[in-house]
C-alpha positions as CSV (number, residue, x, y, z in Angstrom):
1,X,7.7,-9.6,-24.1
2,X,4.4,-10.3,-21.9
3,X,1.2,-8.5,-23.8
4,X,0.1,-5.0,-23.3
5,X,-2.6,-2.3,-23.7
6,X,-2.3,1.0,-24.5
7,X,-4.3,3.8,-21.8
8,X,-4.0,7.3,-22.2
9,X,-4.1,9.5,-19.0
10,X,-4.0,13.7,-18.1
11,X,-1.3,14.7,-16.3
12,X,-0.7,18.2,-15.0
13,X,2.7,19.2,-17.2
14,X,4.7,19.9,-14.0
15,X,4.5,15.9,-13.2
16,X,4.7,15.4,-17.3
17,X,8.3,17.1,-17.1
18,X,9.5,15.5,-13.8
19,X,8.5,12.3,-15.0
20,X,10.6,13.3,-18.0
21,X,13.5,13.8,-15.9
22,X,12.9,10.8,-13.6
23,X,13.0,9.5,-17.3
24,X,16.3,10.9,-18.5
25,X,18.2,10.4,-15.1
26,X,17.4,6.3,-15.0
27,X,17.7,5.8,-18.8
28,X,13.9,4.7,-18.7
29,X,11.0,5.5,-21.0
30,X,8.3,7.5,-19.2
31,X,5.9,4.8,-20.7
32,X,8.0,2.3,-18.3
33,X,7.9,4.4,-15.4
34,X,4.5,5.3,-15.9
35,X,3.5,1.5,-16.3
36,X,5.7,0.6,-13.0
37,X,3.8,3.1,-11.0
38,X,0.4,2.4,-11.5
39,X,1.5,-1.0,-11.4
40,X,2.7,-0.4,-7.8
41,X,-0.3,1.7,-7.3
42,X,-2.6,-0.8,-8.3
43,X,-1.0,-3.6,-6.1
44,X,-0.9,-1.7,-3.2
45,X,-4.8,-0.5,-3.0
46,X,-5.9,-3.5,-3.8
47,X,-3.7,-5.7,-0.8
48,X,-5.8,-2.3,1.1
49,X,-9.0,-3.3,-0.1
50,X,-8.6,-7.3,0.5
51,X,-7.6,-6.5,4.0
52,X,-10.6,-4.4,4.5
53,X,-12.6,-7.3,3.2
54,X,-11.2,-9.9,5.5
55,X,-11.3,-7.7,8.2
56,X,-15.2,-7.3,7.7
57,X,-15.8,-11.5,6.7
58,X,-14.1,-11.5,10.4
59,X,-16.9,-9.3,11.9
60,X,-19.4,-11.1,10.1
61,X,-18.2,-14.4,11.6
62,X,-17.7,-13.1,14.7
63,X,-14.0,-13.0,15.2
64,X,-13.4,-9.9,17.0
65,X,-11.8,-9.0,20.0
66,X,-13.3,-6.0,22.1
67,X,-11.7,-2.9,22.2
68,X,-10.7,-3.5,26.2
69,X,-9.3,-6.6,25.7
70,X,-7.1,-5.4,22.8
71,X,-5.7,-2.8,25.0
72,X,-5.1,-5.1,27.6
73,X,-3.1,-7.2,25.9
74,X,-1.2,-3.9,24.1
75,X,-0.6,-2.7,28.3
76,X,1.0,-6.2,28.9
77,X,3.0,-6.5,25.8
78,X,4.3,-3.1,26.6
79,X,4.9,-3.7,30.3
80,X,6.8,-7.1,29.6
81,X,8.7,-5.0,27.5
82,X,9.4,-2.1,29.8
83,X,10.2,-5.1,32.5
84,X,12.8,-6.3,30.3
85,X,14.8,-3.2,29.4
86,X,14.8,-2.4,33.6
């Protein structure tokens, strides 16, 4: 079993007793489920925050497109697209 900490959070106790049924219906502790949310929580802001990071070591270097252009392309993507379905 890989090492843990214990935390100790607030919850309001209408999401205290539906994470006690989310608990009972899938045989889980609400330790577990707690732990796999902010798990999944925690993964997901921070893929957020590395993209906002790359996207702004991207400015810095330069590596942008202008706003026209962008739609440009978009307009002829979409029209090759339209041409195709015709």
């Amino acid at each position: 079993m890989p090492a843990s900490t214990t935390m100790t959070i607030r919850l309001s106790p209408e999401v205290k007793d539906k994470l006690g049924r989310l608990a009972r219906g899938t045989r889980r502790s609400r330790s577990f489920l707690a732990s796999e949310a902010v798990e999944a929580y925690v993964a997901r802001e921070l893929e957020i925050i590395d993209g906002i990071q790359r996207g702004l070591a991207d400015v810095a270097a330069g590596r942008v497109v202008s706003h026209d252009a962008a739609m440009d392309e978009l307009r002829s993507v979409i029209d090759a697209a339209q041409d195709g379905k015709a």
